[in-house]
C-alpha positions as CSV (number, residue, x, y, z in Angstrom):
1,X,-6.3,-1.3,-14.3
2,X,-2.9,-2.2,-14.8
3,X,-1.8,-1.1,-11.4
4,X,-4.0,-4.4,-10.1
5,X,-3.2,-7.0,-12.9
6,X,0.4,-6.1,-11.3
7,X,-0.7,-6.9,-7.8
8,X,-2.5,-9.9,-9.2
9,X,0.5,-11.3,-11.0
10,X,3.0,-10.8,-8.1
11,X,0.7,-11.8,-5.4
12,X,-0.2,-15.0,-7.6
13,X,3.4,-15.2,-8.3
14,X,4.4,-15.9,-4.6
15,X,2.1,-19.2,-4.6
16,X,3.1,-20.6,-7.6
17,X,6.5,-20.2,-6.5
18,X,5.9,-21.8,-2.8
19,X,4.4,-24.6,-5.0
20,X,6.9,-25.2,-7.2
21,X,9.9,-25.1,-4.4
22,X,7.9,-27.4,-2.4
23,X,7.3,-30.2,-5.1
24,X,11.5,-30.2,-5.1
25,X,11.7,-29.6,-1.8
26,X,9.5,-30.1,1.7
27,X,11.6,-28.4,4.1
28,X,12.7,-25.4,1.2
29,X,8.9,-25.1,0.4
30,X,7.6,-25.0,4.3
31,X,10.3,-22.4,4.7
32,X,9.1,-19.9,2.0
33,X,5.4,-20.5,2.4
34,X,5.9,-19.7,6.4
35,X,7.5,-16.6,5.5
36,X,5.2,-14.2,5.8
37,X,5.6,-13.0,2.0
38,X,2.1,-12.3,1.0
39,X,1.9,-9.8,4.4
40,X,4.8,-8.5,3.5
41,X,3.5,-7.5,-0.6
42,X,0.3,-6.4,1.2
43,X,2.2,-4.1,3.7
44,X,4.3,-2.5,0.5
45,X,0.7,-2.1,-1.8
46,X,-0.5,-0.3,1.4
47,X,1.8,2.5,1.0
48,X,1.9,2.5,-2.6
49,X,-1.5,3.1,-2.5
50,X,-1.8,5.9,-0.6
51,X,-2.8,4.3,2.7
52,X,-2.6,5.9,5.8
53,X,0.8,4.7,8.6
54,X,-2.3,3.5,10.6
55,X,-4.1,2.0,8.0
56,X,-0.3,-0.6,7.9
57,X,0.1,-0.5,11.3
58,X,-3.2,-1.7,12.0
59,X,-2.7,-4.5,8.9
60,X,0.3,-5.9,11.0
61,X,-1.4,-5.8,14.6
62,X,-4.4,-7.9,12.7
63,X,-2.3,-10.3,10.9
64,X,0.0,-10.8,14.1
65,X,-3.6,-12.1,15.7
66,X,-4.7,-13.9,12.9
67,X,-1.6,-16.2,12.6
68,X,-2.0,-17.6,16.1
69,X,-5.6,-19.5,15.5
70,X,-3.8,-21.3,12.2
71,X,-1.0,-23.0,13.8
72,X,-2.6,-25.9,15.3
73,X,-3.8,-26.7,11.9
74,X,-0.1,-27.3,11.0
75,X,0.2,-29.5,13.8
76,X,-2.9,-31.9,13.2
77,X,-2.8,-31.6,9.3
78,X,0.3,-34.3,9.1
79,X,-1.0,-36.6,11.8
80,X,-4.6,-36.7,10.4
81,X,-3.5,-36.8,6.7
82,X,-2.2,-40.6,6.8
83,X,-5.6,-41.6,8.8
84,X,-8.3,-39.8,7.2
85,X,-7.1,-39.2,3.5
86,X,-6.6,-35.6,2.6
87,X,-10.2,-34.3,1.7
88,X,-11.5,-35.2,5.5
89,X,-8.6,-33.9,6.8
90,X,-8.2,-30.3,4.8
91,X,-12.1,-30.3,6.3
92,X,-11.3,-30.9,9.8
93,X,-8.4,-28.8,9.6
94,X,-11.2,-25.8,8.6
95,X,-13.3,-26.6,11.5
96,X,-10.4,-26.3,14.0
97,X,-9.3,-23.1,12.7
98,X,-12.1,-21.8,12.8
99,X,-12.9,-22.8,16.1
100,X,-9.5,-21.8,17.0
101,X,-10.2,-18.4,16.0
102,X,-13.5,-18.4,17.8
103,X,-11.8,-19.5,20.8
104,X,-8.8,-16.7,20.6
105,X,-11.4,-14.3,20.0
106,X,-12.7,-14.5,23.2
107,X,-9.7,-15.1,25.1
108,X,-8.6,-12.0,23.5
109,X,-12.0,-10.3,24.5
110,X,-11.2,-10.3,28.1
111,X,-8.3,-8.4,27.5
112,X,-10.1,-5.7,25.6
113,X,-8.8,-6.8,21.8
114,X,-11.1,-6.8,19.1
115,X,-9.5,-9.1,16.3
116,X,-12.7,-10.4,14.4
């Protein structure tokens, strides 16, 4: 039990961090929360765990894929957000990444990967 209260308090950790840096800071806090810190703790609880190479390997591949689908969010969030207020726009930002992700899903499918 105290092996996950640990990966609780560090993961949670991370975010309260990027929150804090980016009240004092945009461009600091952008730059930490694009890092790709919480892959990263997940890619080192992996192995602590007992996980297989494959198991991580596979982790990475994913997240690689994942990533790609989220980035147009980033784009639209700071054009939107002075037009629509930021409840509509945090909603229409989850409707085109997850249409994004539909979309790169099958793109991907014609090229034989399987990502969701």
């Amino acid at each position: 039990m105290g092996w996950i209260i640990t990966k609780y308090a560090v993961t949670a950790g991370v975010v309260v961090v990027v929150s804090e840096v980016a009240k004092r800071s945009d461009k600091l806090g952008g730059f930490i929360a694009a890092l790709p810190l919480v892959t990263v703790l997940a890619m080192i609880w992996l192995p602590l765990e007992r996980q297989p190479q494959e198991k991580i390997a596979n982790h990475a591949w994913y997240t690689f894929w994942c990533v790609l689908p989220t980035l147009p969010m980033f784009l639209i969030f700071p054009w939107l957000l002075p037009r629509w207020g930021f409840w509509p726009t945090l909603t229409a930002c989850a409707v085109i990444t997850a249409a994004s992700f539909g979309a790169l899903a099958l793109v991907l499918r014609r090229f034989d990967v399987e990502f969701i």
